[in-house]
C-alpha positions in Angstrom: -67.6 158.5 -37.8 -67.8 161.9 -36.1 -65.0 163.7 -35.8 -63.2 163.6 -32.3 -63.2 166.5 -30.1 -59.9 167.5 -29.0 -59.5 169.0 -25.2 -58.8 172.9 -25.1 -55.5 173.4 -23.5 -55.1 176.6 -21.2 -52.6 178.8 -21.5 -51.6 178.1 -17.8 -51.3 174.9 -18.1 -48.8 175.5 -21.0 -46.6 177.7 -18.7 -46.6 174.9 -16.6 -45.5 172.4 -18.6 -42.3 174.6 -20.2 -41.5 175.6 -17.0 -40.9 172.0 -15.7 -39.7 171.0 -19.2 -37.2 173.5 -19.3 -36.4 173.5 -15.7 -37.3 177.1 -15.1 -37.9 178.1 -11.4 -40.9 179.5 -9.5 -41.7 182.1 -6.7 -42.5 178.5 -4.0 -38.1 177.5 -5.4 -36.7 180.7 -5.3 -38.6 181.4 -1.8 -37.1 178.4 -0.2 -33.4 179.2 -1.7 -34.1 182.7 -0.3 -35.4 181.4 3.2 -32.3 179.0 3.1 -29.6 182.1 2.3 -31.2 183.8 5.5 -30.6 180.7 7.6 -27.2 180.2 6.9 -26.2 184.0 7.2 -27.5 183.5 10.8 -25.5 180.8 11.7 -22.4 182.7 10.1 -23.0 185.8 12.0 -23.3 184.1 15.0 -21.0 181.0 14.2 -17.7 183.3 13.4 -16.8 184.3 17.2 -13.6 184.1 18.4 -12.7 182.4 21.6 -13.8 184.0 24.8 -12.0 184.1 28.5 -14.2 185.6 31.0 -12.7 187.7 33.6 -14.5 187.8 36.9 -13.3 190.4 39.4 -15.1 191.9 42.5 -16.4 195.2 42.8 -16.6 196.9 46.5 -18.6 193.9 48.0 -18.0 190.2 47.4 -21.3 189.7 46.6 -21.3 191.6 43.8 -19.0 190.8 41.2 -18.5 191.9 37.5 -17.6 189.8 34.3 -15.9 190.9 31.8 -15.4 189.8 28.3 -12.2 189.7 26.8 -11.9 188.1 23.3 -8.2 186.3 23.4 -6.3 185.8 20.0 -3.7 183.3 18.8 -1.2 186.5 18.7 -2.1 187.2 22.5 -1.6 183.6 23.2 1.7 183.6 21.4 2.8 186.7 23.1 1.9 185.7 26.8 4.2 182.0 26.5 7.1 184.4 25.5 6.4 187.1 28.4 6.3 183.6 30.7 10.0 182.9 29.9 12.4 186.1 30.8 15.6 184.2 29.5 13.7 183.6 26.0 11.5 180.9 24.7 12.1 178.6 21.9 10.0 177.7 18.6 9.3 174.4 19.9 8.3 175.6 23.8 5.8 177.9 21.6 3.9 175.4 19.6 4.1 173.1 22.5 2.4 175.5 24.9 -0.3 177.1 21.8 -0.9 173.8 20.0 -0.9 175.8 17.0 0.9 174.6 13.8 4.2 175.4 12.3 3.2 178.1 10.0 0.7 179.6 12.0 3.2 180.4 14.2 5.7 181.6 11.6 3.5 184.2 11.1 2.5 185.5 14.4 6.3 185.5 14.9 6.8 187.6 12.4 4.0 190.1 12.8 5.0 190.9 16.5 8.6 190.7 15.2 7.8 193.4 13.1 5.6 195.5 15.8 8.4 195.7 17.8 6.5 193.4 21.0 9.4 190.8 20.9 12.8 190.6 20.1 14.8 187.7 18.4 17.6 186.5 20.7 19.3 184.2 18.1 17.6 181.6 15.7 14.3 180.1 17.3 14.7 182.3 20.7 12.2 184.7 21.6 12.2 187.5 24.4 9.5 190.1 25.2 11.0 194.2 24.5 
């Protein structure tokens, strides 16, 4: 019987084959993770903004007007409902008009408590300075 020829291996076919075996990554995987990190850095740069009320007002002529851009926070939404109410406004009129929860609140009350942009009546009852 002759003797049986065996097939020369290469050596890239060996990389190859411990690469998969041992679950090792190439450029093509690490491009797409890569392409994929870029992606979702986009949509979190342009995801994050906060919420926007545009001001229109008229400039000279009423055909030409300018908008303006004014970004409105949950602290300038907390502070307007208690400039709305001269006598003072109440924890619950507050959370009623924002929609915001209970601790959210806490904590804007406290912060403009602190900044001196209202004032505590008694317990619950908040007045602009």
């Amino acid at each position: 019987m002759p003797a049986r020829k065996t097939k020369s291996v290469s050596f890239d076919a060996m990389v190859k084959f411990f690469m998969k075996q041992y679950n090792i990554p190439t450029r093509k995987d690490l491009e797409l993770v890569l392409t994929r990190l870029d992606r979702i850095e986009t949509l979190l740069r342009g995801g994050t903004r906060a919420p926007v009320r545009r001001i229109v007002s008229s400039a000279g002529s009423s055909s030409r007007s300018i908008s303006q851009r004014r970004v409105v926070t949950a602290t300038d939404m907390v502070c307007e409902v208690v400039q709305q109410s001269p006598k003072g406004v109440g924890f619950k009129e507050i959370q009623a008009a924002t929609g915001f929860d209970d601790k959210k609140i806490r904590n804007i009350i406290y912060r403009l408590d602190k900044n001196k942009k209202i004032k505590r009546i008694r317990r619950g009852i908040y007045t602009t300075r």
